[in-house]
TORTIFI-15609 format. One record per atom (N, C-alpha, C): residue in three letters; z, y, x. Coordinates in steps of 0.001 Angstrom, whole numbers, padded with zeros to 6 digits, always signed. Layout:
N
ALAZYX ...
# end
This chain:
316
UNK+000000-001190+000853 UNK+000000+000000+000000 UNK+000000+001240+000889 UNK-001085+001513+001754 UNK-001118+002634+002651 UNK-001382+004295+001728 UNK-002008+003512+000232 UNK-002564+005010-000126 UNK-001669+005204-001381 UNK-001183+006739-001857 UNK-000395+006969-002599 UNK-000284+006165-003497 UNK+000647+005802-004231 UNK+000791+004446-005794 UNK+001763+004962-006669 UNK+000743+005420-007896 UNK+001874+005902-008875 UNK+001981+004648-010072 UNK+003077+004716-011044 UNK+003161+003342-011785 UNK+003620+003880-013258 UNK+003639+003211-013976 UNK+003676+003568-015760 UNK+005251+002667-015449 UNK+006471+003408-015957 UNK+007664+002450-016494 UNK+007818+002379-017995 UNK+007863+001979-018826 UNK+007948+002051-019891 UNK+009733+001624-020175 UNK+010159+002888-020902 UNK+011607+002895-021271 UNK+011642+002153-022582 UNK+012618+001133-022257 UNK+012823-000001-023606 UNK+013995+000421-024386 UNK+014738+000922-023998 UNK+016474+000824-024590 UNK+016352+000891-026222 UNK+015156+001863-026629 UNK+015773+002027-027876 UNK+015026+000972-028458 UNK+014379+000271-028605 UNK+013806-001201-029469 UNK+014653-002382-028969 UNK+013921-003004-027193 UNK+014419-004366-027196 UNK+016092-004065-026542 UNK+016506-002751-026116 UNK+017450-002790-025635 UNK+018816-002780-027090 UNK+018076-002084-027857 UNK+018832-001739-028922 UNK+019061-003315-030198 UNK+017927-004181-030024 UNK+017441-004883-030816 UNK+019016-005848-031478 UNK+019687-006449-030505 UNK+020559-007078-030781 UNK+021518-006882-030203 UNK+022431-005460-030160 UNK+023489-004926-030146 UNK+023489-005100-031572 UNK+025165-005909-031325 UNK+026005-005857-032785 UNK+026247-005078-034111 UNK+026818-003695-033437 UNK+026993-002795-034201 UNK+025723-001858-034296 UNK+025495-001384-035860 UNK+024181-000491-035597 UNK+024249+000802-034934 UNK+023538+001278-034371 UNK+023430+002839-033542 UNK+023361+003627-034447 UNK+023895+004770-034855 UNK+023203+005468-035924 UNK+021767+006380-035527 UNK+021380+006515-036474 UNK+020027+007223-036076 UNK+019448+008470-035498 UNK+020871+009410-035845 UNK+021109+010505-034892 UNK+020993+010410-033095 UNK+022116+008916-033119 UNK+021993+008764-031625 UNK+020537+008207-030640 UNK+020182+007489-031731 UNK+018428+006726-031359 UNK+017818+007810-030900 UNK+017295+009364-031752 UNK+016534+010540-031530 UNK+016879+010971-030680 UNK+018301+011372-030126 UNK+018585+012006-029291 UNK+018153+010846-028323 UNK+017924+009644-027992 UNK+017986+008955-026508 UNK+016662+009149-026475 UNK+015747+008740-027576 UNK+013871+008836-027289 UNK+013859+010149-027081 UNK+014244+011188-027236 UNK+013970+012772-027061 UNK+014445+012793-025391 UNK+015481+012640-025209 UNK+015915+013009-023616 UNK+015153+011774-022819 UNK+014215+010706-023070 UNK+013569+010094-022353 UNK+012606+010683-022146 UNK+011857+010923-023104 UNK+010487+011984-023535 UNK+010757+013043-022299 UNK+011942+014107-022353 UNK+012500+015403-021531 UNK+012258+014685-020106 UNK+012270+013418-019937 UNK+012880+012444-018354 UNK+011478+012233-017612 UNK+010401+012534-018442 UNK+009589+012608-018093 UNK+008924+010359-018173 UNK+009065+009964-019190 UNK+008576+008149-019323 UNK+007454+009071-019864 UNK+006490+008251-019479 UNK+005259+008147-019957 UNK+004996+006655-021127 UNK+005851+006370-021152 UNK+005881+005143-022326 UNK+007269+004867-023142 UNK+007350+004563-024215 UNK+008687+005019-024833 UNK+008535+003610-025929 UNK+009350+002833-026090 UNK+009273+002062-027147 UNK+010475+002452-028293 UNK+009908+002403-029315 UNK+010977+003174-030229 UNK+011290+002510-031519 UNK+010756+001764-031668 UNK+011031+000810-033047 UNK+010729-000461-033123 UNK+010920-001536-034149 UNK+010383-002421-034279 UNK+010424-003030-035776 UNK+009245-003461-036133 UNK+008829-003741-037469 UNK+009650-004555-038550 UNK+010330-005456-037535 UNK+010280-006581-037968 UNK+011721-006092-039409 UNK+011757-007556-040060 UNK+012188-007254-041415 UNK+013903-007188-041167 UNK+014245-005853-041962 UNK+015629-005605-041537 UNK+016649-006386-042125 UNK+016606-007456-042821 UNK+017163-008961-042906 UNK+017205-009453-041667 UNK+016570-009477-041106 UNK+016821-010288-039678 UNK+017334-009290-038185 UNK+016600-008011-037995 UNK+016875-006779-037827 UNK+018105-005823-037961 UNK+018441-005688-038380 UNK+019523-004699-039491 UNK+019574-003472-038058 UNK+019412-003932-036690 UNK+019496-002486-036283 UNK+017738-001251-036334 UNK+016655-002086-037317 UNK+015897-001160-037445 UNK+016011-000534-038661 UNK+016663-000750-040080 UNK+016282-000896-040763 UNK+015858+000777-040853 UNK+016144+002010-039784 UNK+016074+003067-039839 UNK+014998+003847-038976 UNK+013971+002614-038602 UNK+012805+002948-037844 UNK+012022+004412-038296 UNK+011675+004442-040002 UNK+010922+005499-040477 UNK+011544+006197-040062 UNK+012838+006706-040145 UNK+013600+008054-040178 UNK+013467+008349-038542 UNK+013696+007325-037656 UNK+013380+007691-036073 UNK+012087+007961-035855 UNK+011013+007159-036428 UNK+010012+007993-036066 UNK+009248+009358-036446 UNK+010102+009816-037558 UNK+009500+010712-038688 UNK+010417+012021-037403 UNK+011474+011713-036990 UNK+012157+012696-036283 UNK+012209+012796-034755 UNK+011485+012292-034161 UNK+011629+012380-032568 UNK+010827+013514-032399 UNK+010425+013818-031440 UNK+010511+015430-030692 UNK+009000+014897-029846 UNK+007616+014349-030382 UNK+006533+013777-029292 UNK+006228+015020-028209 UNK+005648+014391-027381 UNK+005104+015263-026417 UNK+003794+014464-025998 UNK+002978+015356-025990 UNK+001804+015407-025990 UNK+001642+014223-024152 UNK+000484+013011-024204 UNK+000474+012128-023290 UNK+001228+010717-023459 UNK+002307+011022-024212 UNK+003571+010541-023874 UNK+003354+009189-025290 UNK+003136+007717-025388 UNK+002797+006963-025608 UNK+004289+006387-026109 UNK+004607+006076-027946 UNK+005657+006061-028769 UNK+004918+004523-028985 UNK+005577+003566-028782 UNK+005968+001850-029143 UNK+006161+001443-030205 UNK+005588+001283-030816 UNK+006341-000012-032113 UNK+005349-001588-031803 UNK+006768-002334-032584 UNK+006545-003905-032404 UNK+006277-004365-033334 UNK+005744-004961-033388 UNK+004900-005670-035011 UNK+004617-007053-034968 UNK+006207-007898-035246 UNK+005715-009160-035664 UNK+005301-010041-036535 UNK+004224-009047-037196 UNK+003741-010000-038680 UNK+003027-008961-039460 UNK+002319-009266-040430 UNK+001469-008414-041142 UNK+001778-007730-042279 UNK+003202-008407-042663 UNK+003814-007359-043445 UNK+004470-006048-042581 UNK+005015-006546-041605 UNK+005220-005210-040707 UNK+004362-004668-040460 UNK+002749-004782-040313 UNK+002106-004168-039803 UNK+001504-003024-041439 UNK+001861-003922-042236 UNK+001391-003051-043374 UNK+002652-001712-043312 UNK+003762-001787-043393 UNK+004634-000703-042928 UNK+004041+000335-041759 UNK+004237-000243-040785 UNK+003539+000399-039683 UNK+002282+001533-040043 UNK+001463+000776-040877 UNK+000289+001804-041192 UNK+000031+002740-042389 UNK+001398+002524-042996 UNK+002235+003270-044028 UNK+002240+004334-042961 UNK+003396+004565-042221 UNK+004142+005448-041651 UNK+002881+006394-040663 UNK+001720+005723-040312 UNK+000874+005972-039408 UNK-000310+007063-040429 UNK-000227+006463-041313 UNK-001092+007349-042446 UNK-000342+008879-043055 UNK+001082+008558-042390 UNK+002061+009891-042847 UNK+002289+010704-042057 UNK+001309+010155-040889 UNK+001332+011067-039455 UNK+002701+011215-038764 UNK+003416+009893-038939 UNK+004505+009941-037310 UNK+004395+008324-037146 UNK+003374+007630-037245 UNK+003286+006134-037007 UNK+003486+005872-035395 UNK+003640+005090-034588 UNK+003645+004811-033470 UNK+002236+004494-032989 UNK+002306+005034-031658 UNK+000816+005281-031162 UNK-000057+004084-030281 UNK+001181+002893-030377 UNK+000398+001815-029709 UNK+001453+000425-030208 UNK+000473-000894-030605 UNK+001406-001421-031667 UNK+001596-002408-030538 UNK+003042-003429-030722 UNK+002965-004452-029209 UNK+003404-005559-030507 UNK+002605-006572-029842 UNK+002853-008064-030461 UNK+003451-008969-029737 UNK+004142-010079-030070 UNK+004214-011036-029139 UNK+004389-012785-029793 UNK+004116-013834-028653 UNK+003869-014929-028770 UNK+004589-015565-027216 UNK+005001-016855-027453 UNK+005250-017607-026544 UNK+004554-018341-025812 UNK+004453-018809-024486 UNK+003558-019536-023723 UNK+004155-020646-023955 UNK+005620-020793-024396 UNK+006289-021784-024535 UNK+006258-022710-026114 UNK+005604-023604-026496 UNK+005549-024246-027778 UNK+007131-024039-028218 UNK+008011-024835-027384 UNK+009431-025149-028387 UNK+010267-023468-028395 UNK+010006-023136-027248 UNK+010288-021433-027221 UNK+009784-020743-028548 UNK+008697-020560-028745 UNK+008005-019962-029737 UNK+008814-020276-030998 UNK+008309-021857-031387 UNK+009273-022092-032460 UNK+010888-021776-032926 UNK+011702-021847-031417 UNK+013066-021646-031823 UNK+013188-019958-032222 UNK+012094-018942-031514 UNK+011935-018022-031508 UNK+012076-016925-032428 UNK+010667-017504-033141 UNK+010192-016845-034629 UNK+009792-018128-035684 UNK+010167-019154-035931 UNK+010028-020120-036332 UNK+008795-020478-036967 UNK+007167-020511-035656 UNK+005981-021144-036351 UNK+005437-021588-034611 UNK+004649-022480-035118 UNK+004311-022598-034029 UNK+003399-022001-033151 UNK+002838-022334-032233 UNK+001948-021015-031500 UNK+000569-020983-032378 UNK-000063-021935-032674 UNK-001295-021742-033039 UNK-001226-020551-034499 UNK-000133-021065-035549 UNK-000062-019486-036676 UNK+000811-018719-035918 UNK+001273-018422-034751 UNK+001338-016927-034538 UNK+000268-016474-033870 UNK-000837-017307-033409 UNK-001987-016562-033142 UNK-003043-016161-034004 UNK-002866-017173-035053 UNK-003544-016726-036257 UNK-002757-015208-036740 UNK-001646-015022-037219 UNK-001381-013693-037077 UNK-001112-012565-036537 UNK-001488-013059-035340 UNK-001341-011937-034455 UNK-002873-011394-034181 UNK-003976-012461-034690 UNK-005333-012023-034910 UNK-005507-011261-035683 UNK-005317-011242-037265 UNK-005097-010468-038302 UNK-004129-009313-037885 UNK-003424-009122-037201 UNK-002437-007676-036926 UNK-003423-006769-035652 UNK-004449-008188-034665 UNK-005470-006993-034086 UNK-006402-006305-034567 UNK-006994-007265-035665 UNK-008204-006717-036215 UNK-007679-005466-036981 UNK-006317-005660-037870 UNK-006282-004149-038613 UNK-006065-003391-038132 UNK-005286-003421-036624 UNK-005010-002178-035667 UNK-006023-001451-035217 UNK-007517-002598-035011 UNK-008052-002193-034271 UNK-009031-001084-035195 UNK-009012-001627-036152 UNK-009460-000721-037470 UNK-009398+000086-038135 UNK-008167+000936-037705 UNK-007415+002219-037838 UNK-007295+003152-036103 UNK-007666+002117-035255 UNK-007741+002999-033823 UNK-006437+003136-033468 UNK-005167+002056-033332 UNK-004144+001949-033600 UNK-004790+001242-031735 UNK-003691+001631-030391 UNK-003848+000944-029273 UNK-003186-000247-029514 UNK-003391-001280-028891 UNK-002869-003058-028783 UNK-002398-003361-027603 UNK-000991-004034-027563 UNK-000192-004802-026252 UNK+000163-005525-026487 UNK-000589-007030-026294 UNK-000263-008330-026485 UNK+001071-008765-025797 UNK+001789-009212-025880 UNK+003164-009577-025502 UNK+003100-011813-025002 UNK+003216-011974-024083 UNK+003492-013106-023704 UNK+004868-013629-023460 UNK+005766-014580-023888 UNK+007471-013996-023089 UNK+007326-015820-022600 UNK+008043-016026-021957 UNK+008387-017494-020890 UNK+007265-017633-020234 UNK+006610-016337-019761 UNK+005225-016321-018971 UNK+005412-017268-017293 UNK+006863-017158-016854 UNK+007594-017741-015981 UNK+008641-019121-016068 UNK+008490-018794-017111 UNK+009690-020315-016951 UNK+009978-020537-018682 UNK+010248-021023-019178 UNK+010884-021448-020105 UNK+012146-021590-020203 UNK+013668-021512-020571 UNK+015112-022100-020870 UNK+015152-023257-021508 UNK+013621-023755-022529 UNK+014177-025133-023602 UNK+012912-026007-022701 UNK+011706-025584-022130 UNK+010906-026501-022078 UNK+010799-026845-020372 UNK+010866-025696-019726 UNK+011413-025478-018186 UNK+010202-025000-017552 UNK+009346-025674-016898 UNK+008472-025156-016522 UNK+006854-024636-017461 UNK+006610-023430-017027 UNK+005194-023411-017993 UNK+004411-023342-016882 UNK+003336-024497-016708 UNK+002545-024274-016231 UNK+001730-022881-016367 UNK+000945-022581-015221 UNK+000021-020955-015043 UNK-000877-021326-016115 UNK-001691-022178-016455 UNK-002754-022460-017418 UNK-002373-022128-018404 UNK-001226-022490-018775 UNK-001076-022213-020062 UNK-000879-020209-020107 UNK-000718-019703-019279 UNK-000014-018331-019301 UNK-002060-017746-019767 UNK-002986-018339-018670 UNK-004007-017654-018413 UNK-004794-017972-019904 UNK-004259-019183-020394 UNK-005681-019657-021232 UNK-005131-018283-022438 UNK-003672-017991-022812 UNK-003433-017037-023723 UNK-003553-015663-023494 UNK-003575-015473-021957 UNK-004334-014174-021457 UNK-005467-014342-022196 UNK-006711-014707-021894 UNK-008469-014968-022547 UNK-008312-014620-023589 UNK-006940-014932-023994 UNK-007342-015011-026012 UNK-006826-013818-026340 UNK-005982-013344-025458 UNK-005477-011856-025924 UNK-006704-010962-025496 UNK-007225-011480-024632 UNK-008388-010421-024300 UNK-009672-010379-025206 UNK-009720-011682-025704 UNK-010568-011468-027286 UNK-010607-010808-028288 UNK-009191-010555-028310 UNK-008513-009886-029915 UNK-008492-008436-029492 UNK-009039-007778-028327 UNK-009226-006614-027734 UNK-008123-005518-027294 UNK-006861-006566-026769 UNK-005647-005338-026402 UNK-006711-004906-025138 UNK-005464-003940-025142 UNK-005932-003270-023754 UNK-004747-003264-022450 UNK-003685-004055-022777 UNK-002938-004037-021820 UNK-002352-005973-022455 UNK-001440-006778-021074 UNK-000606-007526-021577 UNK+000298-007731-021234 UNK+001506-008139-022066 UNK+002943-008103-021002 UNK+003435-009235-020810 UNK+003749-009766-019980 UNK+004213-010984-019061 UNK+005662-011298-019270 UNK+006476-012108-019848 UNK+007514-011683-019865 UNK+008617-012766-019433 UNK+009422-012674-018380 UNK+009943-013397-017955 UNK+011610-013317-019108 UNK+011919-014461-019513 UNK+012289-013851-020813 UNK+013936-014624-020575 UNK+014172-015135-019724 UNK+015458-015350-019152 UNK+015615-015684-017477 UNK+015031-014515-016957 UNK+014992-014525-015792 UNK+014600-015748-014604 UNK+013704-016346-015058 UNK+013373-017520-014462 UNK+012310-017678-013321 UNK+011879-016272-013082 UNK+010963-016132-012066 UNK+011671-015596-010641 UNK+010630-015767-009515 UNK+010632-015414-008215 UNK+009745-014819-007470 UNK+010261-013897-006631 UNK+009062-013044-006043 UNK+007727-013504-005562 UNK+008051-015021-005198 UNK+006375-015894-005089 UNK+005549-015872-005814 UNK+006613-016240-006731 UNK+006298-017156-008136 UNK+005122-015827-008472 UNK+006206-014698-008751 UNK+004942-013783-009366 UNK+003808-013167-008751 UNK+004182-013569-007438 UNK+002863-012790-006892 UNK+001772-013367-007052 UNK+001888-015020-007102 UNK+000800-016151-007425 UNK+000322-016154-008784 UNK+001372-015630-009865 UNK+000675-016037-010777 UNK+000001-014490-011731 UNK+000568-013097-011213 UNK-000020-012237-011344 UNK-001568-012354-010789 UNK-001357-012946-009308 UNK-002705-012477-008829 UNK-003830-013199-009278 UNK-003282-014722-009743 UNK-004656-015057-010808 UNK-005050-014329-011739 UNK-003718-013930-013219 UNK-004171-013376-013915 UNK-005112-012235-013528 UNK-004810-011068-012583 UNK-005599-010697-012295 UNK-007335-010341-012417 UNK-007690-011673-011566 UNK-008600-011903-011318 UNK-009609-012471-012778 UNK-008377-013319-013548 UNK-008954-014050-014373 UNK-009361-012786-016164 UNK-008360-011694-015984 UNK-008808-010708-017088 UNK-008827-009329-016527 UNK-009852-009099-015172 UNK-009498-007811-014881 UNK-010010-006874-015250 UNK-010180-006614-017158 UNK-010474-005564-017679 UNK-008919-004900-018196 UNK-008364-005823-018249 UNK-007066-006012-019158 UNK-005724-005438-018318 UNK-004839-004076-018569 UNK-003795-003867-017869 UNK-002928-004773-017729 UNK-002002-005717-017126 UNK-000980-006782-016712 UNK+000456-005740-016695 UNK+001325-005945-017728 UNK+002684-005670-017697 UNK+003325-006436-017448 UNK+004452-005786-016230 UNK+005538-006769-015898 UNK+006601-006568-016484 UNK+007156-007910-017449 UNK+008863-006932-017904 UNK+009419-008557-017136 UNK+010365-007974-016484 UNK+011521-008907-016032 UNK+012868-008839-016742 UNK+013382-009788-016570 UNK+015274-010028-016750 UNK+015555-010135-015804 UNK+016704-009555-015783 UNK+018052-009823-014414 UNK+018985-010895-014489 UNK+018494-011941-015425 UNK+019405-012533-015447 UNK+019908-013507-014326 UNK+019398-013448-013312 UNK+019717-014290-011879 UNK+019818-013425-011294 UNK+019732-011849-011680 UNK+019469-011102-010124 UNK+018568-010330-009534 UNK+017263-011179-009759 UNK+015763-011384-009221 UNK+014962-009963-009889 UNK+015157-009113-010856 UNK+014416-008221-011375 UNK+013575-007019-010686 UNK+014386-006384-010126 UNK+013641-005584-008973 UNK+012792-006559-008262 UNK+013562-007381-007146 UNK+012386-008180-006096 UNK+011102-008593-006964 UNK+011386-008769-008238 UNK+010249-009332-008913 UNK+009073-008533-009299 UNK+009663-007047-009914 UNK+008942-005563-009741 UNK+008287-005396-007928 UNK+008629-005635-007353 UNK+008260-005727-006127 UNK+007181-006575-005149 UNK+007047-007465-005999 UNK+005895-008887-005926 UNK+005311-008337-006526 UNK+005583-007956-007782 UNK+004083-007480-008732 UNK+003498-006830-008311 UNK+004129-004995-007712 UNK+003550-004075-007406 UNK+002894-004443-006154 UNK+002752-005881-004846 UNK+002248-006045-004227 UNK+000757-006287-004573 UNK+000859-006863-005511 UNK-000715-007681-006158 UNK-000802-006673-006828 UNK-000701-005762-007068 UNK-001105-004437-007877 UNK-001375-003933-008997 UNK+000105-004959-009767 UNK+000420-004544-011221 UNK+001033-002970-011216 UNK+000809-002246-012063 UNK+001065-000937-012399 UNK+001887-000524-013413 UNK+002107-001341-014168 UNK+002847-001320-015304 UNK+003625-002067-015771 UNK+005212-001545-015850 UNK+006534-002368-015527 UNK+007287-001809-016836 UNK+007866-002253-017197 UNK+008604-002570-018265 UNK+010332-002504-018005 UNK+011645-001370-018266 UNK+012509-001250-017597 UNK+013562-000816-019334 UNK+014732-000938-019186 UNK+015575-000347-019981 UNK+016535-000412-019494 UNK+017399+000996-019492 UNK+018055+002039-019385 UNK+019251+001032-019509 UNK+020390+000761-018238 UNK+021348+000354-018383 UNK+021209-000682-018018 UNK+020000-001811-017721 UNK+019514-002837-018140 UNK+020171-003554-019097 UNK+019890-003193-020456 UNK+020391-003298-021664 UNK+019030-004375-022221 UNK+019633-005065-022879 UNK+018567-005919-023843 UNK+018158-007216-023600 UNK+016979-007793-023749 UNK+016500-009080-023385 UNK+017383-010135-024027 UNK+018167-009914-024708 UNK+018921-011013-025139 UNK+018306-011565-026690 UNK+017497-012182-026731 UNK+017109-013310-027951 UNK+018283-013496-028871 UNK+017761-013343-030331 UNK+019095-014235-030750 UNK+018916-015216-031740 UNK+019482-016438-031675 UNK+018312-017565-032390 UNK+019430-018051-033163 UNK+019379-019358-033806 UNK+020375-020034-034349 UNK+020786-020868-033596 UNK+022295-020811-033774 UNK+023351-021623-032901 UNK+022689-022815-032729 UNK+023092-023042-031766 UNK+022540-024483-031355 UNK+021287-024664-030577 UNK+019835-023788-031394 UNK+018778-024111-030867 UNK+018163-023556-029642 UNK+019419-023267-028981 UNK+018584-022209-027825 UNK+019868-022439-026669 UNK+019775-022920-025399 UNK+020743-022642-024300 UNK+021331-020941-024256 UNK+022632-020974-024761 UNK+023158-019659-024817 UNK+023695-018985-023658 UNK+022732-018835-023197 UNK+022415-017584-022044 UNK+022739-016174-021934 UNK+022409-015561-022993 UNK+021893-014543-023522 UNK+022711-013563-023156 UNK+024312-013773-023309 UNK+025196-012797-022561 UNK+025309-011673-021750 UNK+024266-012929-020503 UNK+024357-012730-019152 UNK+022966-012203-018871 UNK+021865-012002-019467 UNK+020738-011707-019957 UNK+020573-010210-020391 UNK+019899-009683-019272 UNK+018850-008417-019813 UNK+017752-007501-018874 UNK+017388-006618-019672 UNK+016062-006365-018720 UNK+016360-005707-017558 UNK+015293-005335-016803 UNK+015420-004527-015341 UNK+015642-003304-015870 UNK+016611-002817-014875 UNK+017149-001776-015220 UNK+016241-000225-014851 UNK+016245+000957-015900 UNK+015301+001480-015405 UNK+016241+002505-014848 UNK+017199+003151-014633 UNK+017790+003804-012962 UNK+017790+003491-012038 UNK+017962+001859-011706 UNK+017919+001344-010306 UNK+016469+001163-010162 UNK+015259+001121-011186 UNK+013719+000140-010816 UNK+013184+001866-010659 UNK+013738+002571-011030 UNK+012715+004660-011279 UNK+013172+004499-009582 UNK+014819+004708-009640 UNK+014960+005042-008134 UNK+014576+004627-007167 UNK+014158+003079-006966 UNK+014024+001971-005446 UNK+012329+002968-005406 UNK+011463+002431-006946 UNK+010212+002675-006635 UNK+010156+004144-005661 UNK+010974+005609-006039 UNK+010666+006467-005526 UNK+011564+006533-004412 UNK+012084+005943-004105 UNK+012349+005581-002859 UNK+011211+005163-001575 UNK+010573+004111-002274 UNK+009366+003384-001516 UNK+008282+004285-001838 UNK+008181+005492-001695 UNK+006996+006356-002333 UNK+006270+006352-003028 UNK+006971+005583-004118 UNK+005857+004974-005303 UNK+006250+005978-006134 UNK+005253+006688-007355 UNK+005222+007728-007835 UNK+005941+007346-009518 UNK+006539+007759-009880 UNK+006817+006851-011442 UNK+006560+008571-012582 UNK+006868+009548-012037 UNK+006659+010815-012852 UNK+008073+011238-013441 UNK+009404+010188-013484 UNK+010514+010426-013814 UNK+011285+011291-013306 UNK+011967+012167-013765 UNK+013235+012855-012800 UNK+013891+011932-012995 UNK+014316+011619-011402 UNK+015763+011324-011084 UNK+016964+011452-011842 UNK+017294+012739-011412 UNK+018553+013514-012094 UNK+018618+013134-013570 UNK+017831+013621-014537 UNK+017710+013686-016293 UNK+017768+011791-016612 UNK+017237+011035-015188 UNK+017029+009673-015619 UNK+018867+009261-015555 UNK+019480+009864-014026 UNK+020958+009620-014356 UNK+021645+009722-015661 UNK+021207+010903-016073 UNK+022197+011518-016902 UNK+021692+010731-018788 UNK+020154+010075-018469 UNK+019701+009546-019590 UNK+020882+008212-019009 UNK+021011+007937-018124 UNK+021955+006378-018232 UNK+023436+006905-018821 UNK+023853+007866-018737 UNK+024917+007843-019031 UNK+025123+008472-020293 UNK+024144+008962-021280 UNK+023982+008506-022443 UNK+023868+007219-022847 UNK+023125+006517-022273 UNK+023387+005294-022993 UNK+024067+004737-022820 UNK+025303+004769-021889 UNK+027201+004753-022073 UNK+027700+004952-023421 UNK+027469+006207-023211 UNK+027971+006764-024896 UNK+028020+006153-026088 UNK+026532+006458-025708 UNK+025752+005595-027309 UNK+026260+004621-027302 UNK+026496+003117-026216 UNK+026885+001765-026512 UNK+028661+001735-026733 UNK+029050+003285-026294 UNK+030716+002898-025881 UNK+030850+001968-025117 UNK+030385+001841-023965 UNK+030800+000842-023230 UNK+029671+000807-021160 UNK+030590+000447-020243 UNK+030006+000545-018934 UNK+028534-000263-019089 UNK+027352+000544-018540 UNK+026449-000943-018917 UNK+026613-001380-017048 UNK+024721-001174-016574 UNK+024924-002499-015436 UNK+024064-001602-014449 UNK+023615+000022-014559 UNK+023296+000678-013599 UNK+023896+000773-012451 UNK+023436+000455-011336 UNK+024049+000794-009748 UNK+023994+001861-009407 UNK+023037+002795-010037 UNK+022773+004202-009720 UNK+023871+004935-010580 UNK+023623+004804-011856 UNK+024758+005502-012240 UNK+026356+005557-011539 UNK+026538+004275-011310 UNK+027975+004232-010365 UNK+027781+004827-009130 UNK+026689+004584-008353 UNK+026984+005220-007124 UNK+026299+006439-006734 UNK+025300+007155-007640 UNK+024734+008108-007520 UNK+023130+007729-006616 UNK+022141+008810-006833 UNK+021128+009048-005849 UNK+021266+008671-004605 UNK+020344+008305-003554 UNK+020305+008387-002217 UNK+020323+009621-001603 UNK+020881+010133-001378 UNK+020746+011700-000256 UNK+019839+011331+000959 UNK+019007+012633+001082 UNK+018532+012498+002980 UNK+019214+013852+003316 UNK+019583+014626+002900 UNK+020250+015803+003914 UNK+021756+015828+003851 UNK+022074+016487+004405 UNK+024025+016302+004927 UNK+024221+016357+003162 UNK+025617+015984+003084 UNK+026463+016439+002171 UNK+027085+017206+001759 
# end
């Protein structure tokens, strides 16, 4: 990487970070965190998610967050859409002019994953996740196919790369324009991803490659770090490293989840601009966005930066 490298982080906290915290956030506090991210300078913001607030209960206040955030012009607002009744919502809210500006789907590489997941198997969530591209694509709505046990599986263990690439092809049919990789209980390694980014690569290189990692071993940065070798650009981070935690029915899933969540985006903004990699974030506003989301959770999350502050280069 001799020549300048700037990178897209996309701030998660308020969807997957928010998704399955217990108690609901109120909606006051949601606006204020997407607004001071927006101020932080993310060029990607995920802010809602579709899905039905029976299962949900911390969206059930998506309209009102998106009807009230503060956009800024560039600046690319998230919603998740798992199913076509959500997507009929979605294009409710989009026809009322504060819809979200790029819709993200997702599916498992993992058969028994998938199922314990969202309970169908892979072939009808690709059938509906076909029907949720075609209407997106039909309103001029952007598409981010979502892959998660792109690295490993927890119920099935290993996923072979074939299987990751053959559902790359098919996402690249249904015409996203980006896809996200998702290591979905931290089961990858800095090899691991550099090998299996750099096929994908090769194998859809019309198609942007998102990296979202878990920390749940540790491995999240080094893993941001493999990617950005093979020259993924677009990383996937939430604030606190808050989130990533699945929540399924007792029993059907190794309960992990605890110990489970995404790369953190104070420590992944800071290392990158550390290593002269360009992310567009302030520093400072990104601290002070972590320690809102203290607040908001009532509780210490898992930033290193926040505890120990910035790197200094001049005296003290």
């Amino acid at each position: 990487m001799t020549d300048p490298v700037r990178v897209v982080v996309c701030e998660c906290f308020a969807r997957d970070g928010l998704q399955n915290q217990d108690a609901f956030v109120p909606t006051d506090l949601k606006v204020q965190f997407v607004d001071a991210a927006t101020v932080a300078g993310f060029p990607k913001i995920e802010v809602a998610s579709y899905a039905h607030p029976k299962y949900l209960p911390q969206f059930r206040d998506a309209e009102d967050v998106l009807r009230r955030i503060r956009r800024k012009p560039g600046v690319q607002y998230l919603g998740l859409v798992p199913n076509d009744r959500g997507l009929d919502r979605c294009l409710e809210h989009v026809g009322k002019g504060y819809g979200p500006d790029v819709v993200g789907t997702i599916l498992s590489a993992s058969e028994a994953h998938n199922q314990a997941n969202v309970k169908r198997t892979l072939a009808e969530s690709k059938r509906e996740i076909e029907s949720i591209c075609r209407r997106s694509r039909a309103v001029g709505l952007r598409l981010i196919g979502g892959i998660a046990t792109a690295f490993g599986c927890p119920i099935q263990g290993d996923v072979p790369v074939q299987q990751v690439l053959d559902l790359t092809r098919w996402y690249e049919d249904q015409g996203v324009e980006a896809i996200l990789f998702g290591d979905t209980t931290g089961m990858a390694n800095p090899r691991d991803v550099e090998t299996r980014f750099a096929r994908i690569r090769l194998a859809v290189p019309a198609v942007e490659p998102v990296a979202h990692f878990h920390d749940t071993r540790g491995t999240a940065l080094a893993n941001c770090v493999a990617a950005l070798r093979v020259g993924v650009r677009h990383f996937d981070a939430s604030v606190g490293g808050v989130g990533g935690r699945p929540k399924f029915t007792e029993g059907s899933y190794p309960r992990i989840m605890g110990v489970t969540g995404n790369a953190c985006s104070e420590d992944l903004v800071a290392m990158f601009e550390e290593m002269g990699v360009r992310t567009g974030v302030d520093l400072e506003a990104l601290v002070a966005l972590g320690r809102l989301a203290e607040e908001t959770l009532a509780r210490e999350l898992e930033s290193q930066v926040v505890r120990t502050g910035l790197v200094r280069h001049g005296a003290a």
